[in-house]
C-alpha positions as CSV (number, residue, x, y, z in Angstrom):
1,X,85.5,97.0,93.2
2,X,87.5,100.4,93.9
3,X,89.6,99.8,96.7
4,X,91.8,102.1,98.3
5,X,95.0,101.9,99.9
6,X,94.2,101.9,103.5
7,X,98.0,101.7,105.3
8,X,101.7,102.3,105.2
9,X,104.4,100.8,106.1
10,X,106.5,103.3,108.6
11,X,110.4,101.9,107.9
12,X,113.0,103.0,110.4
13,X,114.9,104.9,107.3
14,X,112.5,107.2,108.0
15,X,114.0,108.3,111.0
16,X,117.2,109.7,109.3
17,X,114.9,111.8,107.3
18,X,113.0,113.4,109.9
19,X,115.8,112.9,113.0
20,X,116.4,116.9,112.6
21,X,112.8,117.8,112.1
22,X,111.0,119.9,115.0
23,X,108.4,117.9,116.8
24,X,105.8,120.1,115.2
25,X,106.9,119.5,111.9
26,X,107.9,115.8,112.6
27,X,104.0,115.4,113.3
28,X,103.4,117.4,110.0
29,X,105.1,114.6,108.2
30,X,103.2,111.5,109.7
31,X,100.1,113.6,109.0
32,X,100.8,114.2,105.4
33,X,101.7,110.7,105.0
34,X,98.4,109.2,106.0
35,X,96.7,111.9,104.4
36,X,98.6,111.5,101.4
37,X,98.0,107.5,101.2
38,X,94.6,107.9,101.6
39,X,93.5,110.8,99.4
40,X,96.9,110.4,96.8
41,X,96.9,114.1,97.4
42,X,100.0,116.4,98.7
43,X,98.6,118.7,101.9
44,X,99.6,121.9,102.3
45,X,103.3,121.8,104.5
46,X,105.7,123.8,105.8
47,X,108.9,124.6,104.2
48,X,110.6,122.4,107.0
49,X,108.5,119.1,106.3
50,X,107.8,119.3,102.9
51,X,111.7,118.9,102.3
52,X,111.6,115.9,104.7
53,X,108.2,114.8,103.4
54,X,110.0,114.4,99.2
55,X,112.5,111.5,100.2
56,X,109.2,109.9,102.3
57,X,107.1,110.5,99.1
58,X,108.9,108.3,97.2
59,X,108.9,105.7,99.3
60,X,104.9,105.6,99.6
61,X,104.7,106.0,96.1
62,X,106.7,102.3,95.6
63,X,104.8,100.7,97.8
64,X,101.1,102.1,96.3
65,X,102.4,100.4,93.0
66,X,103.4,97.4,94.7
67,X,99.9,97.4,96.2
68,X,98.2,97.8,93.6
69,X,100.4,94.9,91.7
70,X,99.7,92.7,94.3
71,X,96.1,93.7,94.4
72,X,95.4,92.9,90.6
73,X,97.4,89.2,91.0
74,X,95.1,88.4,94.0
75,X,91.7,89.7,92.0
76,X,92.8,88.0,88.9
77,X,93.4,84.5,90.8
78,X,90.3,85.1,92.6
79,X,88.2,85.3,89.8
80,X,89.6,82.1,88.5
81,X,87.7,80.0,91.5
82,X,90.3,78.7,93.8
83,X,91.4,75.6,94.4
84,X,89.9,72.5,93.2
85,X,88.8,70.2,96.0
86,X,90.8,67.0,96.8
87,X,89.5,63.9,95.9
88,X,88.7,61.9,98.5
Protein backbone atom coordinates (compact mmCIF):
# COMPACT_ATOMS: atom_id res chain seq x y z
CA UNK A 1 0.00 0.00 0.00
CA UNK A 2 1.49 3.53 -1.05
CA UNK A 3 0.54 5.82 1.54
CA UNK A 4 1.18 9.36 1.67
CA UNK A 5 1.80 11.67 4.25
CA UNK A 6 -1.34 13.43 4.82
CA UNK A 7 -0.51 16.17 7.85
CA UNK A 8 2.05 18.29 9.67
CA UNK A 9 2.60 19.17 12.71
CA UNK A 10 2.59 23.35 12.86
CA UNK A 11 5.22 23.90 16.09
CA UNK A 12 5.15 27.29 17.71
CA UNK A 13 9.12 27.65 16.63
CA UNK A 14 7.61 28.44 13.64
CA UNK A 15 6.55 31.61 14.62
CA UNK A 16 10.09 33.05 15.13
CA UNK A 17 10.65 32.14 11.52
CA UNK A 18 7.86 33.73 9.98
CA UNK A 19 7.10 36.61 12.96
CA UNK A 20 8.72 39.30 10.29
CA UNK A 21 7.07 37.81 7.24
CA UNK A 22 4.27 40.01 5.49
CA UNK A 23 0.83 38.44 5.80
CA UNK A 24 0.98 37.72 2.17
CA UNK A 25 4.02 35.96 2.33
CA UNK A 26 3.28 34.40 5.82
CA UNK A 27 0.26 32.65 3.81
CA UNK A 28 2.83 31.78 1.08
CA UNK A 29 4.62 29.64 3.69
CA UNK A 30 1.68 27.67 5.17
CA UNK A 31 0.75 27.09 1.47
CA UNK A 32 3.95 25.67 0.50
CA UNK A 33 4.05 23.65 3.44
CA UNK A 34 1.01 21.67 2.78
CA UNK A 35 1.72 21.59 -0.66
CA UNK A 36 5.11 20.49 -0.07
CA UNK A 37 3.90 17.53 2.42
CA UNK A 38 1.69 16.43 0.13
CA UNK A 39 3.34 16.42 -3.32
CA UNK A 40 7.26 16.30 -1.66
CA UNK A 41 7.66 19.08 -4.13
CA UNK A 42 9.13 22.82 -3.51
CA UNK A 43 6.36 25.49 -5.11
CA UNK A 44 7.40 28.23 -6.72
CA UNK A 45 7.92 31.35 -3.75
CA UNK A 46 8.86 34.53 -3.30
CA UNK A 47 12.25 35.63 -2.35
CA UNK A 48 10.67 36.72 1.11
CA UNK A 49 9.18 33.17 1.95
CA UNK A 50 11.33 30.91 0.42
CA UNK A 51 14.05 32.23 2.96
CA UNK A 52 11.51 31.66 5.82
CA UNK A 53 10.14 28.50 4.12
CA UNK A 54 14.39 26.68 4.30
CA UNK A 55 14.50 26.62 8.26
CA UNK A 56 10.55 25.19 8.02
CA UNK A 57 11.78 22.68 5.32
CA UNK A 58 13.87 20.99 7.54
CA UNK A 59 11.71 20.58 10.01
CA UNK A 60 8.92 18.75 7.66
CA UNK A 61 11.56 16.84 6.30
CA UNK A 62 12.32 15.13 10.00
CA UNK A 63 9.20 14.46 10.66
CA UNK A 64 8.33 12.67 6.93
CA UNK A 65 11.23 10.29 8.03
CA UNK A 66 9.90 9.81 11.24
CA UNK A 67 6.62 9.01 9.55
CA UNK A 68 7.64 6.89 7.38
CA UNK A 69 9.75 4.92 10.39
CA UNK A 70 6.85 4.77 12.34
CA UNK A 71 4.77 3.71 9.37
CA UNK A 72 7.06 0.62 8.46
CA UNK A 73 7.21 -0.58 12.45
CA UNK A 74 3.27 -0.48 12.47
CA UNK A 75 3.06 -2.41 8.81
CA UNK A 76 5.61 -4.84 9.88
CA UNK A 77 3.82 -5.67 13.31
CA UNK A 78 0.72 -5.75 11.53
CA UNK A 79 1.59 -8.30 9.24
CA UNK A 80 2.63 -10.43 12.03
CA UNK A 81 -1.23 -10.96 13.29
CA UNK A 82 -1.72 -9.15 16.45
CA UNK A 83 -2.20 -10.30 19.58
CA UNK A 84 -2.85 -13.79 20.60
CA UNK A 85 -6.20 -14.11 22.36
CA UNK A 86 -6.28 -14.72 26.21
CA UNK A 87 -7.10 -17.85 27.39
CA UNK A 88 -10.02 -18.07 29.14
Amino acid sequence: MNEKKRSFVMYTDFIERTNALSDAAFREVVAAACHYTEFEQLPELSTEAAIAFQFIKVTLDKDRVKWEAITERNRTNGSKGGRPPKPK
